[in-house]
N, C-alpha and C positions, 0 to 999 in steps of 0.2 A: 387296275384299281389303285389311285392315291393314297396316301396314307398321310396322318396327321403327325408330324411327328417334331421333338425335342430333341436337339442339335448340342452335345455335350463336347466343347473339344477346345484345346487353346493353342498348342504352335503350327507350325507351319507344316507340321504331318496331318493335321485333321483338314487341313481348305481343300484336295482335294477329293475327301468322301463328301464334305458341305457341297462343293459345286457342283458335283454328279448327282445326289440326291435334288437338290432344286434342278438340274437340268431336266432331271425322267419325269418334271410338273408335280412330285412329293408337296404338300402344305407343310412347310416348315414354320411353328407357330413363335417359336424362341428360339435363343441359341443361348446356351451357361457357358460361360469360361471363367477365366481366373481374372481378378483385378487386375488394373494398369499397374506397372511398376516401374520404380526410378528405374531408369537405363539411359547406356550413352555416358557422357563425358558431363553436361548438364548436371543430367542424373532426373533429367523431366521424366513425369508417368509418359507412361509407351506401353497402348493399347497391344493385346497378343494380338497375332496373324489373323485367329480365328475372330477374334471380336471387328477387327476389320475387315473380314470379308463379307460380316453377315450384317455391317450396316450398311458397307456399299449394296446390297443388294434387298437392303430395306427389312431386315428381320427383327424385332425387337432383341435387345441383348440383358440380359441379369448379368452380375460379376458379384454374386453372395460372397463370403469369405469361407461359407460354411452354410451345410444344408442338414445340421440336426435339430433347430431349431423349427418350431410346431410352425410358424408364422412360413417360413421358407419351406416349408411340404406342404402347408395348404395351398400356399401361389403353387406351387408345383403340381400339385394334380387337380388344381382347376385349368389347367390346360387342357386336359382331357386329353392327352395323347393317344395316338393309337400304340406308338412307340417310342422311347428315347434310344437313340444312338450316339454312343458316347466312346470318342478317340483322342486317348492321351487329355482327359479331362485335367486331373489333377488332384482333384478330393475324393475321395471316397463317397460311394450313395450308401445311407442310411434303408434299412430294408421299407418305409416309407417312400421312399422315392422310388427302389427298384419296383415297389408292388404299384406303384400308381400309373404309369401306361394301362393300356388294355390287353397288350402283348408283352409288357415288361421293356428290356434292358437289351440292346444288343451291344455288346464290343468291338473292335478293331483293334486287334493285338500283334504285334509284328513279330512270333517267334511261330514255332510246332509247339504247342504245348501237349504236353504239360514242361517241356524243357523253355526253361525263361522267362519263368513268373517274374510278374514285377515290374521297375521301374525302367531299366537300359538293356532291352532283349537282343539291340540290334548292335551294340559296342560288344555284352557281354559273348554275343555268337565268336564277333570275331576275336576277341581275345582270347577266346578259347581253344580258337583254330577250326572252331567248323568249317564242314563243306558245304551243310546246307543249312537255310533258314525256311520262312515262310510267316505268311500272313494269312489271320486266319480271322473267321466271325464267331463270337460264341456268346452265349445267356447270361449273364451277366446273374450271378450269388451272392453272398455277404462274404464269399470267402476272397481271397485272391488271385482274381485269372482261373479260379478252380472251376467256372461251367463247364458245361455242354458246349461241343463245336459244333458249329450251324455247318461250314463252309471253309476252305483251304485252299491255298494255292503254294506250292512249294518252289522257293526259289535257291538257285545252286551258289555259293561263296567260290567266286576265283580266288586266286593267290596272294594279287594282290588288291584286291576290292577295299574301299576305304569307307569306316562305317557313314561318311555321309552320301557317299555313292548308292550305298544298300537301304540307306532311309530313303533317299529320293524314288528308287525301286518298286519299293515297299509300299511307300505312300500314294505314286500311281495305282499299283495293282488294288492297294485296298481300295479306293474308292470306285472303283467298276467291282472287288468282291460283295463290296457293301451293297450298291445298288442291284444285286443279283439278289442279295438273300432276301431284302427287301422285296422284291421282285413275288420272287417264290413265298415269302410272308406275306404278300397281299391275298393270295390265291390260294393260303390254305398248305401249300408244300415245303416248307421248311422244316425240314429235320435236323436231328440233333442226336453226337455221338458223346455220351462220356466221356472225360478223361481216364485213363490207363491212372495206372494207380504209383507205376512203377514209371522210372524216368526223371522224376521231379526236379526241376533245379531252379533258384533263383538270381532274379537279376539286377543283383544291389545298382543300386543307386552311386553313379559316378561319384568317386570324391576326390578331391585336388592332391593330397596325398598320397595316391594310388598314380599321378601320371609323371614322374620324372622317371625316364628310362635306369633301367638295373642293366647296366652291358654284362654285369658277368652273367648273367642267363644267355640259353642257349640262343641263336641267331633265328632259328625259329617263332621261339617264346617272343624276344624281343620285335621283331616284325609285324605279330599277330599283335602285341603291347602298343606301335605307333598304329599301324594302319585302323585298328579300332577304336583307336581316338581322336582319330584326323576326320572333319576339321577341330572341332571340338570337343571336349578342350582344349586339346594339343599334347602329346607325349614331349616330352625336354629332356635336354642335358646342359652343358655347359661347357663353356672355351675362356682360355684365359687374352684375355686382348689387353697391350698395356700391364700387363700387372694384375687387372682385374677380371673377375671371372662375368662372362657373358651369357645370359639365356640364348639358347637355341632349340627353337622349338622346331621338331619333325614332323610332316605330315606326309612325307610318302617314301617310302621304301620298299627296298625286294633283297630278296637270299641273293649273296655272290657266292658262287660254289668255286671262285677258282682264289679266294684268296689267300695270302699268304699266310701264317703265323705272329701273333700278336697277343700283346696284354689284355685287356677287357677295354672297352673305350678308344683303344689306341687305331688312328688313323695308319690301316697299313700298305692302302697304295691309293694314289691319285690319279687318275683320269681325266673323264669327264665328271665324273662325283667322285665322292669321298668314299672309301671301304672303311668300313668299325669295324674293328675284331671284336666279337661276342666271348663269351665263356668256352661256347665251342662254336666253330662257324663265325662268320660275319655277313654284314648286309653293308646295303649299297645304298646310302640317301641320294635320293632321285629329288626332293621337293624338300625347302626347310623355309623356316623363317625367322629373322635375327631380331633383338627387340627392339620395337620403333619401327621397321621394317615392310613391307608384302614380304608374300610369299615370293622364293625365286627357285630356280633350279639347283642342284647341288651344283653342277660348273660355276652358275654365277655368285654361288656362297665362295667356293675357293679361290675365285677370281679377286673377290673383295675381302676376304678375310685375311690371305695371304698367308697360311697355314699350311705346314709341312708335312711329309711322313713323317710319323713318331710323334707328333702331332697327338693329345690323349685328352679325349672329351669325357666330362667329369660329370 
């Protein structure tokens, strides 16, 4: 059985639950996302991912600013949904909007909840050093992230997995979880478990003052610091070239277990990449990028940088 449904979703994590739900023949009536915004160098509007995917394929698109307004929930449930499905929207649904489908609100949430309520489930995993994450479907309340799970899939954090590695993951699997629960909500079988009460954590919202690397933290800390910010924002430090001190931003790294002793920041052996001595421990930048720059190898940073042991990124 099809279903009628309201397509809630703006970056490049929501197109592939859109394109699996129109693939299974779903009536996708709308699609919400978030206005155009300046972006680029211009600083032109630039349509989200989502609002592009869904007029290549002919869907009508809204871009409201805001859906508490009576005029914006009346268009809203004259659609007549059977369901809205909504991934990494961006606004909040007013309980008007969750109550106007016929089945309500489904989400795509990239943590195990109840750990990682909120906005960055999939940075805050790895900064924390998880092992595991996962993507899951659940009912969508006036609370946050706090429904009922429809559906789950759990996926494991290597060592060195970088959070845009684990979103692209994530965003595959949800969009074949989606089209499952979907599946099973057409035919009456969708179940739903509460959250645990116990566990709870959330997941602020990235901010630019939280990414320039702390070397005196342990080698650990600091790892799980770049890799869950790579690609973006970027974790940074800085070198002085010239005189003047230079951004260098990290985006990949691993634990060096065999490195020598050193100050915090201090470059304590050279190779093929560069060794930072941490607080305790050091790591090995495997992938960096200088400003103005791509990304390069750490060889090819030390190659062009011309930076020695003893060498102390700030």
């Amino acid at each position: 059985m099809t279903l009628r449904i309201v397509f809630m979703g703006t970056p490049d994590f929501a197109v592939p639950a859109l394109m699996e739900i129109i693939g299974q023949g779903h009536e996708v009536v709308a699609c919400y996302t978030q206005p155009p915004r300046p972006a680029g160098r211009g600083m032109d509007l630039k349509k989200s991912p989502v609002h592009e995917a869904a007029e290549a394929v002919g869907i009508p698109v809204f871009t409201p600013t805001s859906l508490k307004g009576a005029g914006e929930q009346e268009a809203f449930a004259g659609l007549q949904a059977d369901v809205a499905v909504v991934v990494a929207y961006g606004l909040l649904l007013p309980k008007a909007i969750l109550d106007a489908p016929r089945e309500g609100c489904l989400n795509l949430h990239a943590s195990l909840l109840p750990r990682w309520r909120g906005a960055a489930p999939i940075n805050r995993a790895i900064m924390a050093g998880d092992l595991e994450t996962g993507i899951q479907v659940m009912r969508m309340e006036e609370g946050l992230d706090t429904g009922p799970v429809c559906m789950s899939e759990t996926v494991p954090i290597g060592p060195d997995l970088t959070a845009g590695e684990l979103h692209d993951r994530l965003s595959g699997l949800g969009g074949d979880l989606m089209v499952r629960a979907l599946a099973a909500l057409s035919r009456g079988a969708l179940t739903q478990v509460t959250q645990p009460e116990d566990g709870v954590t959330y997941a602020q919202k990235l901010d630019k003052g939280e990414t320039r690397i702390d070397w005196s933290q342990p080698a650990g800390t600091v790892h799980n610091h770049i890799r869950g910010l790579s690609p973006f924002p970027g974790a940074w430090c800085e070198f002085i070239v010239n005189g003047k001190p230079e951004r260098l931003k990290v985006l990949r790294s691993t634990l060096e277990p065999t490195a020598g002793p050193g100050a915090p920041g201090e470059l304590v052996r050279i190779d093929s990449d560069p060794v930072v001595a941490c607080g305790t421990g050091a790591v090995r930048l495997t992938q960096v990028q200088r400003a103005g720059k791509k990304p390069m190898s750490g060889e090819a940073f030390l190659r062009g940088a011309q930076i020695h042991p003893g060498t102390v990124l700030i």
